[in-house]
TITORKOL-885524 format. One record per residue (C-alpha): z, y negated, x. Coordinates in nm, 4 decimals, m for minus. Each point is the difference from the previous one (the first is absolute). Layout:
# TITORKOL-885524
atom up=Z; north=Y; east=X
...
***
This chain:
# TITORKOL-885524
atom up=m3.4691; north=0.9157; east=m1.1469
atom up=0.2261; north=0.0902; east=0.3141
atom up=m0.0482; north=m0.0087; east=0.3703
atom up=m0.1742; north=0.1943; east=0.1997
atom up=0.2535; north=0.2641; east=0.1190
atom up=m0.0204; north=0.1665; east=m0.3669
atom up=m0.1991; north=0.2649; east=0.1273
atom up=0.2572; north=0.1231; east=0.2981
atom up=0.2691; north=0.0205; east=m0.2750
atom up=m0.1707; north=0.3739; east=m0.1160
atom up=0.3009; north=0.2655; east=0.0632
atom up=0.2458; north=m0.2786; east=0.1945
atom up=0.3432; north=0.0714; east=m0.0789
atom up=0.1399; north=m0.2802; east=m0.2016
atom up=0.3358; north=0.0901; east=m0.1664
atom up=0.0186; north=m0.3204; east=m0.1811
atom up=m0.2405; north=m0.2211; east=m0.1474
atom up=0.1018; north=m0.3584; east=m0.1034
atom up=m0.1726; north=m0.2652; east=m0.2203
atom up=0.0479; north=m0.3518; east=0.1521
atom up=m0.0308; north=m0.2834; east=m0.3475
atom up=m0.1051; north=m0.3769; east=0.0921
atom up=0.1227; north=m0.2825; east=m0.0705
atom up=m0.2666; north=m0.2647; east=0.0694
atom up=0.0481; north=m0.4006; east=m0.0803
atom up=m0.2409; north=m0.1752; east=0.2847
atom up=m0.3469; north=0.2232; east=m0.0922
atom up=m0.2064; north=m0.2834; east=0.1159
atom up=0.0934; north=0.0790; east=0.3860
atom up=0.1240; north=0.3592; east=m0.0074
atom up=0.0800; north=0.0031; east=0.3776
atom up=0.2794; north=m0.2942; east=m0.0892
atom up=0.1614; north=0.1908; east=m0.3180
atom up=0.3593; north=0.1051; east=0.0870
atom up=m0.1060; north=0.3909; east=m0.1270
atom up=m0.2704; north=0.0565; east=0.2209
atom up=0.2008; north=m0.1991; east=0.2899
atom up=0.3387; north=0.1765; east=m0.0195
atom up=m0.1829; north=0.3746; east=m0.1565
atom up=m0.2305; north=0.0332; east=0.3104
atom up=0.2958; north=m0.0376; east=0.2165
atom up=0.2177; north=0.2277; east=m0.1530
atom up=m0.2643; north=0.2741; east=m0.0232
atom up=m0.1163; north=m0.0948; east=0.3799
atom up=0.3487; north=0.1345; east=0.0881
atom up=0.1028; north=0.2165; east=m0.2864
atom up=m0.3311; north=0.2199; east=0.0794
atom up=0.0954; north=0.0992; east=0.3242
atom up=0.3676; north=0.0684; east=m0.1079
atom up=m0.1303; north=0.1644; east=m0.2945
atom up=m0.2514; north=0.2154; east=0.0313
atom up=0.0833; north=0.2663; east=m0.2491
atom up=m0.0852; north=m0.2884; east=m0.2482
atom up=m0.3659; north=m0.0554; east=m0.1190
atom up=0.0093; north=m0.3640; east=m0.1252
atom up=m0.2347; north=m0.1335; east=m0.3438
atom up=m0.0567; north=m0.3591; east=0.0509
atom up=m0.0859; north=m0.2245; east=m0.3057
atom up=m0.1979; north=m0.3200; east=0.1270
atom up=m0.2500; north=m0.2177; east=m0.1247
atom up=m0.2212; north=0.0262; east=0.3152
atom up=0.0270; north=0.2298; east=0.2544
atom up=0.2037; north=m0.1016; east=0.2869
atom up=m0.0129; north=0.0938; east=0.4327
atom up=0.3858; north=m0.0476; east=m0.0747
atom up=m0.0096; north=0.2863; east=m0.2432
atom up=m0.2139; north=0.2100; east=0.2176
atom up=0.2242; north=0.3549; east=0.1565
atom up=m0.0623; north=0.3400; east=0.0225
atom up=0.2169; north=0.0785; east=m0.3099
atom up=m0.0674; north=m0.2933; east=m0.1690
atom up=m0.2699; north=m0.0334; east=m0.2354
atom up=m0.1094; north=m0.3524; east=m0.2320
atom up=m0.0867; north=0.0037; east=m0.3523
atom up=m0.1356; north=m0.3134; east=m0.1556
atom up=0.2123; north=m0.1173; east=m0.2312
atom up=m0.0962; north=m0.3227; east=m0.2710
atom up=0.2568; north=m0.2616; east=m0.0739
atom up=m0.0061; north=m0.3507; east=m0.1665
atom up=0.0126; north=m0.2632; east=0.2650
atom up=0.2244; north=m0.2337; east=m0.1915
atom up=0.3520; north=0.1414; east=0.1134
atom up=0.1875; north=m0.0351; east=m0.3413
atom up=m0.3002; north=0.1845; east=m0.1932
atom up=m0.0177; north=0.2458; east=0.3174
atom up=0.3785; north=0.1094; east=m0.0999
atom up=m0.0229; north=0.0769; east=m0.3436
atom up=m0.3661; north=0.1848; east=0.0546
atom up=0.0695; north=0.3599; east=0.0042
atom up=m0.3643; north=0.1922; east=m0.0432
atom up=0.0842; north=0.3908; east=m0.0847
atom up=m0.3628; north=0.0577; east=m0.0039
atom up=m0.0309; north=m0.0912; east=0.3562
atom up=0.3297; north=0.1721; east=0.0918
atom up=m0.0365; north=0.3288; east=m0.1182
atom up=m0.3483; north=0.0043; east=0.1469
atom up=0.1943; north=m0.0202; east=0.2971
atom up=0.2850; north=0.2188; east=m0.0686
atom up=m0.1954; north=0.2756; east=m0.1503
atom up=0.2723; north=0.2547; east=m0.0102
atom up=m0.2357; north=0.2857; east=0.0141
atom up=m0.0835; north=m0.0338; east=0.3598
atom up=0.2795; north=m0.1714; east=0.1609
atom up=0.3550; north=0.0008; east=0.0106
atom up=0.2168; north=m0.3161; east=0.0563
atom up=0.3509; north=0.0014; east=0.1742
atom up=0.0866; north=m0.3045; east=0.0680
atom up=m0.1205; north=m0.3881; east=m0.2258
atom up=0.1170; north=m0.2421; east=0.2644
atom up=m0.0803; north=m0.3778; east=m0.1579
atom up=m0.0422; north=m0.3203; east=0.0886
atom up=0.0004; north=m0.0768; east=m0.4127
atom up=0.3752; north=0.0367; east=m0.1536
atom up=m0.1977; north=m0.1475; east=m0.3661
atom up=m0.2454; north=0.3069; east=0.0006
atom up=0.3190; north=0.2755; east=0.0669
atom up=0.0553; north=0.0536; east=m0.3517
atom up=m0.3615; north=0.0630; east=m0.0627
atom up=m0.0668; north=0.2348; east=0.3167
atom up=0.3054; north=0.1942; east=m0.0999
atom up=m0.1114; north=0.0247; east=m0.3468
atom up=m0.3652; north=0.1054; east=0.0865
atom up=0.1087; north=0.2878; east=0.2578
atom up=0.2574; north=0.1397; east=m0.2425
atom up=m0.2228; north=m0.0453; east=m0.2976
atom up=m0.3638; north=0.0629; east=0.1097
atom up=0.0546; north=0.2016; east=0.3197
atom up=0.1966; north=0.2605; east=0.1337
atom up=0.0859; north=m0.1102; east=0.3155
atom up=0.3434; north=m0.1358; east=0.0040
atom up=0.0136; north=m0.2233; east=0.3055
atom up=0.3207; north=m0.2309; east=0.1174
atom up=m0.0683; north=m0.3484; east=m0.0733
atom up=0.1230; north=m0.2593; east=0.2774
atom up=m0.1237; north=m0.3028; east=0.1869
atom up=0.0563; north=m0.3837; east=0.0783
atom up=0.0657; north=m0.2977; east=m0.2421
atom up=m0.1649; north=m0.3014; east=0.1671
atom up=0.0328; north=m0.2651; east=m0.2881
atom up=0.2013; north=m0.0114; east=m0.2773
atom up=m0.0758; north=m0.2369; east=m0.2787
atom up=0.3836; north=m0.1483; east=m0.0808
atom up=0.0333; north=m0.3100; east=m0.1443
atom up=m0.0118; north=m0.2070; east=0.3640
atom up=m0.3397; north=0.1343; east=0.0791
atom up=m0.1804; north=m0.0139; east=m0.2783
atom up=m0.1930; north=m0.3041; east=m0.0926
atom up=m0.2030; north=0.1488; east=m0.2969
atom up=0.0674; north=0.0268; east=m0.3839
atom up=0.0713; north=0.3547; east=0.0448
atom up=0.1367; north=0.3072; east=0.2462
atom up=m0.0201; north=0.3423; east=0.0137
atom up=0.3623; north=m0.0197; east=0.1206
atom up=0.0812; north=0.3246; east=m0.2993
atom up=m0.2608; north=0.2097; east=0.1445
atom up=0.1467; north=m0.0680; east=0.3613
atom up=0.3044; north=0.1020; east=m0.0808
atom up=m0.1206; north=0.3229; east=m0.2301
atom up=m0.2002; north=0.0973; east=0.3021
atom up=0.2382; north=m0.0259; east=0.2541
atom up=0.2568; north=0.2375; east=m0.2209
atom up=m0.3254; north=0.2345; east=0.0511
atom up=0.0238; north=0.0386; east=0.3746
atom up=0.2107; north=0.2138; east=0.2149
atom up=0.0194; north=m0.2831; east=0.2403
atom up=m0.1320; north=m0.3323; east=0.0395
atom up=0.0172; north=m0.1848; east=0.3262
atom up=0.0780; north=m0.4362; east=0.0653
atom up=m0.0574; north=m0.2000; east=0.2081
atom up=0.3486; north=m0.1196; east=0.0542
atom up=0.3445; north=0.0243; east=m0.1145
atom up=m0.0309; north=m0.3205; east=m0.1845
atom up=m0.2806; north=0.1029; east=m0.2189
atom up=0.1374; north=0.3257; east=m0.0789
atom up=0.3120; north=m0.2267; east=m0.1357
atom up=m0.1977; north=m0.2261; east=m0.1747
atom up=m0.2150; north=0.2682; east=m0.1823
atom up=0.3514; north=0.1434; east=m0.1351
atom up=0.1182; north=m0.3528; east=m0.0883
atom up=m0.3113; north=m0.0062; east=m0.2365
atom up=0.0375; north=0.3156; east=m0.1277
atom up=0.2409; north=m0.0728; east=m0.3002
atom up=m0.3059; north=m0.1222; east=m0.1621
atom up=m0.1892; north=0.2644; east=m0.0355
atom up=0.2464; north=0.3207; east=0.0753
atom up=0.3131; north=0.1281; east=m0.1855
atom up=0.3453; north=0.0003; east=0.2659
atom up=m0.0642; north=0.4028; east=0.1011
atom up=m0.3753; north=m0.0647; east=0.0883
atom up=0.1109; north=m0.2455; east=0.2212
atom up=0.2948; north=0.1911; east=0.1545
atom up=m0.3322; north=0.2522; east=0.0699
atom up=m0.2148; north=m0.3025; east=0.0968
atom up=0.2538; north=m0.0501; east=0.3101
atom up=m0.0947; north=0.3806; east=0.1546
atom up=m0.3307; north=m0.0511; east=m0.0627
atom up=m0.0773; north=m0.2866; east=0.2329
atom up=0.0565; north=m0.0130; east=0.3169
atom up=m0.1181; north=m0.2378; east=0.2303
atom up=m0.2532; north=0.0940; east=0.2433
atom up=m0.1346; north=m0.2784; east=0.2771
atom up=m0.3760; north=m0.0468; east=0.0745
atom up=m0.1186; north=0.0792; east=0.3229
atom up=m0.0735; north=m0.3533; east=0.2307
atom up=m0.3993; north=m0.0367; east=0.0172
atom up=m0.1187; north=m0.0860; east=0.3148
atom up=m0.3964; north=0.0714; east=0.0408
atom up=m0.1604; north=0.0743; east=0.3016
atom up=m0.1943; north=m0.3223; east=0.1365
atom up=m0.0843; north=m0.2574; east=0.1890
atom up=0.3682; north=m0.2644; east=0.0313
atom up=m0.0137; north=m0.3158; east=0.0873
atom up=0.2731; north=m0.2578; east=0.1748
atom up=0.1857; north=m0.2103; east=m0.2654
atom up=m0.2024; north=m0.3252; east=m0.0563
atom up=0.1404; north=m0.2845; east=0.1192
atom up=m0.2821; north=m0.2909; east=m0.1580
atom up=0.0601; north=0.0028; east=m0.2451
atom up=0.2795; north=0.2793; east=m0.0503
atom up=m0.0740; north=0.1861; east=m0.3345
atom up=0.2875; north=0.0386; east=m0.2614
atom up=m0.0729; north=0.3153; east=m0.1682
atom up=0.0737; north=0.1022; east=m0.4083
atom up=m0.1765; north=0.3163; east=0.0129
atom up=0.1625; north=0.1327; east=m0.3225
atom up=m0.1863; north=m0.0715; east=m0.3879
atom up=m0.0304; north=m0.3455; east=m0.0981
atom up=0.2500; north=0.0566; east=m0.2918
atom up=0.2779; north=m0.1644; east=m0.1361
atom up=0.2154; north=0.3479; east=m0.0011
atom up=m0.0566; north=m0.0483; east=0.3998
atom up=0.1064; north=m0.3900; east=m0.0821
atom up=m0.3403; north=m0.1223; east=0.1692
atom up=0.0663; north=m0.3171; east=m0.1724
atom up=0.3107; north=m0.0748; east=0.1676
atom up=m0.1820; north=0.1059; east=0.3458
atom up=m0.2727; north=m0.2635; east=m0.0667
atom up=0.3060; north=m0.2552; east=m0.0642
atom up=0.1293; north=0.1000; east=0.3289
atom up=m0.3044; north=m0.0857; east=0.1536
atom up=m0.0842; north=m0.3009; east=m0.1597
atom up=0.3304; north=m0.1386; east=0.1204
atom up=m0.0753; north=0.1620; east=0.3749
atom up=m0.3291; north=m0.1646; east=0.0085
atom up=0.1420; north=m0.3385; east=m0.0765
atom up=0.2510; north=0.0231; east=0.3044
atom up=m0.2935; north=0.1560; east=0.2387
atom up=m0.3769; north=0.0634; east=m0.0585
atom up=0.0093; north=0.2692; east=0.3213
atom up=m0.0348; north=0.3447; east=m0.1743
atom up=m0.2262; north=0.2100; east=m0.2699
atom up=0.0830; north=0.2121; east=m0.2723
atom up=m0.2463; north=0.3328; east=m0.0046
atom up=0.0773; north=0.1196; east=m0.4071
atom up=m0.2704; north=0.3388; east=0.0016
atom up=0.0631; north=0.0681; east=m0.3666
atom up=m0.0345; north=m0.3594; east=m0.1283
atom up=m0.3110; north=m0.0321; east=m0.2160
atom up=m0.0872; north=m0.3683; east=0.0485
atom up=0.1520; north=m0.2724; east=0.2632
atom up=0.2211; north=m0.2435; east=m0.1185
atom up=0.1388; north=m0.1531; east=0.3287
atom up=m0.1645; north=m0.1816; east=0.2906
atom up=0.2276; north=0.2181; east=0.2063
atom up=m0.1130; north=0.3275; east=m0.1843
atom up=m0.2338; north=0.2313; east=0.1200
atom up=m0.1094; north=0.3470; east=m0.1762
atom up=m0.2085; north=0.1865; east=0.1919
atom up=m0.0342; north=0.3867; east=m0.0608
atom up=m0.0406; north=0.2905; east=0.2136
atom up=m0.0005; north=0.3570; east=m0.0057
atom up=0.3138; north=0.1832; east=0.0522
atom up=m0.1450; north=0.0253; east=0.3898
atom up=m0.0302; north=m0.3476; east=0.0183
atom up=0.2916; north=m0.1107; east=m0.2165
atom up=0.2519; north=0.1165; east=0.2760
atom up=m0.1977; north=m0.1714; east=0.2607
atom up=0.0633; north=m0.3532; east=m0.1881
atom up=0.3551; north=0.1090; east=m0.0455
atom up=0.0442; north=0.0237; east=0.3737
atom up=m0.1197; north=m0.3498; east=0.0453
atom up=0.2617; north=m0.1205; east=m0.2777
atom up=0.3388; north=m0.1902; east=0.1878
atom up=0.2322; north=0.0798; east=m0.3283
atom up=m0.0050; north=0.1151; east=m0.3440
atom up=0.1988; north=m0.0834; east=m0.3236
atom up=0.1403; north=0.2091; east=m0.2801
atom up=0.1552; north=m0.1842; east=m0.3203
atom up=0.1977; north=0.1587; east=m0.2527
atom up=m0.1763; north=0.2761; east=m0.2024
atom up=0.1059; north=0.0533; east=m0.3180
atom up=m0.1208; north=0.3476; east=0.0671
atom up=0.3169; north=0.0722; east=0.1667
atom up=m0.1877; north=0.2294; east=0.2712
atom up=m0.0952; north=m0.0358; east=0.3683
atom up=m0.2839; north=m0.1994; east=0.0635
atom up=m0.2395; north=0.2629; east=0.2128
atom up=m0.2460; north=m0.3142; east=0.0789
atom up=0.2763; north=m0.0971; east=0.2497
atom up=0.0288; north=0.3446; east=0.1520
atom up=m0.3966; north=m0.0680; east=0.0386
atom up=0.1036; north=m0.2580; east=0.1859
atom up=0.2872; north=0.0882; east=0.2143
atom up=m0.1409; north=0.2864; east=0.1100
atom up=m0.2701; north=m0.2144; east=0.1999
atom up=0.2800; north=m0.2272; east=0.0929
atom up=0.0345; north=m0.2662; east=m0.2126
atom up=0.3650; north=m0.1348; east=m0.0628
atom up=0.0428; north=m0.0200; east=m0.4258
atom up=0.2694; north=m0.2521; east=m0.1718
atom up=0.1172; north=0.1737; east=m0.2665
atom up=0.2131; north=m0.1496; east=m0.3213
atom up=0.3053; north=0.1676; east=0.0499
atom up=0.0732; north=0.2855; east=m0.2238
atom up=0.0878; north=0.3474; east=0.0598
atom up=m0.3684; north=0.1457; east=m0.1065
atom up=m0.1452; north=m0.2107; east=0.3253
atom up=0.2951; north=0.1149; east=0.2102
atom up=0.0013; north=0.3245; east=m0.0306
atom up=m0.2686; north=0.0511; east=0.2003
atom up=m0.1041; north=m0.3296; east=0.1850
atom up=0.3882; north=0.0658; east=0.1225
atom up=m0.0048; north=m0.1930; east=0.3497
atom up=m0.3234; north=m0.1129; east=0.0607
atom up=0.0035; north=m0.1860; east=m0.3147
atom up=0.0855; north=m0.3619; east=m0.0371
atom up=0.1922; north=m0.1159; east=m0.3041
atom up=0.0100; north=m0.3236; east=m0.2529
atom up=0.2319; north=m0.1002; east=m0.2893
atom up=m0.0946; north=m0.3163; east=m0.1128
atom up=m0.3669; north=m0.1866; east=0.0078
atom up=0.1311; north=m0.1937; east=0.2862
atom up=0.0900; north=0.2769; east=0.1998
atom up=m0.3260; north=0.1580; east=m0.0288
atom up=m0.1601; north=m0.3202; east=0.1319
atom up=0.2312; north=m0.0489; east=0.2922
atom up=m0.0428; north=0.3953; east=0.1534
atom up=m0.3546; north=m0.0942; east=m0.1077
atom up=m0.0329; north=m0.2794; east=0.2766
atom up=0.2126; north=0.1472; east=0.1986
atom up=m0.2148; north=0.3247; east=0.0341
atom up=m0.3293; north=m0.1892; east=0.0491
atom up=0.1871; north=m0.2304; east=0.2841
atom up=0.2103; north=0.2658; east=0.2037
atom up=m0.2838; north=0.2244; east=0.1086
atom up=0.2850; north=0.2207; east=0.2222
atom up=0.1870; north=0.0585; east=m0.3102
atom up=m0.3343; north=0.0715; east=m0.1884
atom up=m0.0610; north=0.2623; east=0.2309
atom up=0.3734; north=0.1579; east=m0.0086
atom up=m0.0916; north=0.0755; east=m0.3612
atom up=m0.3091; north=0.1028; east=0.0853
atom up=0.1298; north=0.2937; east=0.1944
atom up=0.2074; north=0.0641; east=m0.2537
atom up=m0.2337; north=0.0460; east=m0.2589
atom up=m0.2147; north=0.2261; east=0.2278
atom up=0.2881; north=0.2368; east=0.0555
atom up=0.1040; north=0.0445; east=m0.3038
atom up=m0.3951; north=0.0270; east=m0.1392
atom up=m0.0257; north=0.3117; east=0.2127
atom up=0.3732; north=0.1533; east=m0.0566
atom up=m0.1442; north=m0.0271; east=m0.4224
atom up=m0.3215; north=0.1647; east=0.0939
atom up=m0.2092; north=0.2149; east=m0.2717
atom up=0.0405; north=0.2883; east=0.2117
atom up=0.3588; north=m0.0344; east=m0.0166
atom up=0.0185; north=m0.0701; east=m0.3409
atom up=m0.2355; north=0.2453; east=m0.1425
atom up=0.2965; north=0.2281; east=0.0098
atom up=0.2070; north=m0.1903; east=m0.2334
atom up=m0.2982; north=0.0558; east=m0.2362
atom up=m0.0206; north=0.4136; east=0.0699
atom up=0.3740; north=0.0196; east=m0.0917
atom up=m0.1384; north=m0.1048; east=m0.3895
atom up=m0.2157; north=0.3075; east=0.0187
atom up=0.2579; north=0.2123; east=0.1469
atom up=0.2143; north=m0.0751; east=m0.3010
atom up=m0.2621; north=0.0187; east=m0.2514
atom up=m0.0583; north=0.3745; east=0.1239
atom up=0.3833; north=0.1257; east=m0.0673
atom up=m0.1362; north=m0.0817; east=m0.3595
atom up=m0.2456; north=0.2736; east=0.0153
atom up=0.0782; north=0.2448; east=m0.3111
atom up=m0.1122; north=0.3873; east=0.0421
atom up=m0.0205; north=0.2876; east=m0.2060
atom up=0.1587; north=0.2926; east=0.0704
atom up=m0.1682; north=0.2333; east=0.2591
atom up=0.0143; north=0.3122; east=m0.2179
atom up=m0.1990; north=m0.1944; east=m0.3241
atom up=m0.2964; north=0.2045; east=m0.1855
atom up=m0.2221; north=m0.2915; east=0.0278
atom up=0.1247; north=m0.0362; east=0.3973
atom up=m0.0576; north=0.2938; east=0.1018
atom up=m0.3659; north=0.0293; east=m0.1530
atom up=m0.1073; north=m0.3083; east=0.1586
atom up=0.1447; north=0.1175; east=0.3325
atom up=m0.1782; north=0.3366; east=0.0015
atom up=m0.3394; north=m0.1686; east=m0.0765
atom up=0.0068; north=m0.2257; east=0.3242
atom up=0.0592; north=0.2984; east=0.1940
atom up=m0.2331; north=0.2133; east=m0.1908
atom up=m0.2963; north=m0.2611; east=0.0715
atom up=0.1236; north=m0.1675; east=0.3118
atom up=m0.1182; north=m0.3740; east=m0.0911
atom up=0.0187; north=m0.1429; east=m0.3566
atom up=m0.0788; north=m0.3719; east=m0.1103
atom up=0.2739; north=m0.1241; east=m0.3020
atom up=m0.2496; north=m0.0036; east=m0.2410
atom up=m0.0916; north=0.4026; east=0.0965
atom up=0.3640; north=0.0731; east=m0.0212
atom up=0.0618; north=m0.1601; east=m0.3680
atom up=m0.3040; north=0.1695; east=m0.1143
atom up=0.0892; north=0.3131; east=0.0985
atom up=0.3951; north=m0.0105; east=m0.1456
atom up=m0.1638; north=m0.1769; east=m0.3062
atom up=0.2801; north=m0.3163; east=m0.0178
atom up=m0.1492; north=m0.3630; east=m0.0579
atom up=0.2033; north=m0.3265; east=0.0151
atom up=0.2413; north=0.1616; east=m0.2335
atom up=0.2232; north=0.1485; east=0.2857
atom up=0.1075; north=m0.1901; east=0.3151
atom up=m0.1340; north=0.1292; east=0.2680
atom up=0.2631; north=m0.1920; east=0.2479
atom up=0.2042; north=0.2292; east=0.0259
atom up=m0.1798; north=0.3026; east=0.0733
atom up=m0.1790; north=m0.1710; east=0.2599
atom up=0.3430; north=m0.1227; east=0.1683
atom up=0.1080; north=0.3799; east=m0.0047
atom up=m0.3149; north=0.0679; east=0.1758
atom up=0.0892; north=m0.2568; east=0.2624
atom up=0.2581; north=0.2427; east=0.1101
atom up=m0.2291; north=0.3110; east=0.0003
atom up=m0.0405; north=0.0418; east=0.3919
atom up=m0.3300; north=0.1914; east=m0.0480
atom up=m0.1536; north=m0.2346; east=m0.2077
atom up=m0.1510; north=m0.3414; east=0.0982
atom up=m0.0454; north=m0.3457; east=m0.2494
atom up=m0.3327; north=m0.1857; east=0.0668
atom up=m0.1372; north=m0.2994; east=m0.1571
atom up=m0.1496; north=0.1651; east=m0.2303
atom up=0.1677; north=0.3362; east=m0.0580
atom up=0.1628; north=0.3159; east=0.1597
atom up=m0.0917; north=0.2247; east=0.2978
atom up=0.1947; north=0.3198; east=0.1462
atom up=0.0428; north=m0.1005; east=0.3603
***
């Protein structure tokens, strides 16, 4: 199933066609997983910049956030539990999808560093499309993180020796990911490991709505982030238990909490619409120590409608909250800047304007070309065969002798099957300047 441009695709010009892979862990509310949040951005803004690119979506519903021009959506069936959901790899459903006979694939750009392995090993083994693997490594399972019997923390690493490039979402987590490596890579991986990830900010959310002046009674602490103890939600809830003993004048809004287990705790949900409309009514937010390493993008949520964050103070918060983030070492510290925040309503708003400032200067517009730069790079890898090739120059006469051919016309006709890559005669044709790639073969122009 796609969307409903699929029929103005017939002769576009599309040089390069790219197969975007999910990784989905909140099924139950697709509009809140961090895929479909940070993907639709990126292609909302990578579209425009890109349109030589004709994007494959894998999703398990179709999407308004997936919806371009060059974009199409293929439903795509994954186990809702997220450990299960990582080690599920379906090759039946994937080479459906693949099907090497009518399209060609350029670029794998994943969201999945587990399945890497596997998508390398099915293109090179049961295609013959050759595309460069890249993407983004959202969650790693190390040791800190993981609060289950068992990880897929091997296959991380195995798949993220598969990429070209793989971007994070700090500095921090890209050193913690090579801190962990020793247990799963030998020393030269690692030295590879290093040039392989690079990391690669999110874009700053900020959804067009109705916003609302901070409220003042009561004035709502926000935790917008999971209720998990890699986020150290526990410790927040200590926080507050202490807070609400020394004043009973605020409310805590926790969106992702499943049940309410504070008088002062309220969970209300929204859609995304709506969800940065309660933001904007929030006076200040918290972020504990994540033993994730990474940048919290539930506070850049946040500060991009204006609310001031107190951040634990390591370099994976600083990085990016730079000025318009307030700091804490110690429990005590938190609490004071805590009361101090709700109390000082002129200093509240100094952060305030901070926060909006630096929300728009980290816009997904803005961003979106950090994220071009990985396909950039994955193109020098293009391979080619040689111009003056038997099998090159057959192929080359037939588009010209019939003017239009779809992939699966053109195999038939030189008689090759999955056998022989077809990569890189179709980058050599990318050079031809009489001939023209579309989605779903080759035209003279």
């Amino acid at each position: 199933m796609s969307n409903f441009f699929q029929d103005r695709d017939e002769g576009r010009e599309y040089p390069f066609r790219c197969l975007v892979y999910p990784n989905i862990t909140f099924q139950k509310d697709f509009t809140k997983d961090s895929y479909y949040i940070i993907m639709s951005n990126i292609l909302k803004y990578l579209t425009e910049l890109r349109p030589d690119i004709h994007f494959t979506v894998l999703t398990p519903e179709i999407m308004p956030g997936f919806q371009y021009e060059n974009t199409e959506q293929i439903i795509y069936k994954q186990p809702t539990y997220p450990n299960e959901m990582r080690q599920h790899f379906d090759t039946y459903q994937l080479t459906k999808i693949t099907d090497y006979k009518t399209k060609d694939w350029d670029f794998v750009y994943t969201y999945l560093p587990e399945h890497t392995l596997q998508l390398e090993n099915h293109f090179n083994n049961m295609t013959n499309s050759r595309p460069i693997i890249f993407g983004y490594d959202a969650y790693i399972e190390i040791p800190k993180t993981t609060g289950y019997e068992s990880s897929l923390l091997r296959h991380h690493y195995a798949g993220l020796m598969s990429m070209n490039t793989c971007g994070v979402n700090s500095q921090a987590v890209k050193d913690t990911i090579i801190e962990n490596a020793p247990s799963s890579l030998p020393d030269k991986d690692i030295e590879k490991l290093k040039d392989i990830i690079e990391p690669l900010p999110r874009g700053w959310d900020n959804v067009d709505g109705i916003r609302k002046e901070p409220q003042t009674d009561p004035k709502i602490i926000v935790w917008n982030h999971r209720a998990n103890s890699y986020k150290s939600y526990p410790w927040f809830l200590q926080q507050m238990d202490k807070l609400w003993e020394q004043r009973k004048d605020f409310m805590v809004w926790v969106p992702l909490a499943d049940s309410i287990d504070r008088e002062y705790i309220y969970n209300k949900k929204f859609d995304r619409q709506g969800y940065f409309t309660e933001l904007s009514k929030c006076w200040v937010g918290a972020c504990g120590q994540s033993h994730h390493t990474g940048w919290a993008n539930s506070a850049s949520d946040g500060m991009a409608v204006g609310v001031p964050y107190i951040f634990y103070n390591a370099d994976y918060y600083s990085q990016y909250a730079e000025k318009a983030g307030i700091y804490f070492d110690k429990d005590e510290e938190f609490l004071t800047k805590m009361n101090m925040i709700l109390d000082n309503e002129n200093l509240r708003e100094e952060y305030s304007t901070r926060s909006i400032k630096l929300g728009k200067e980290n816009s997904w517009e803005e961003i979106v070309k950090q994220y071009n730069e990985h396909f950039v790079k994955a193109e020098k890898k293009f391979k080619m065969v040689k111009e003056d090739t038997e099998g090159y120059k057959k192929i080359l006469d037939y588009i010209h002798k019939v003017g239009s051919v779809t992939k699966k016309q053109l195999l038939e006709h030189i008689g090759w099957g999955r056998g022989i890559p077809f990569n890189i005669y179709r980058n050599r044709l990318r050079q031809e300047p009489t001939i023209k790639l579309t989605k779903y073969g080759y035209e003279v122009r």
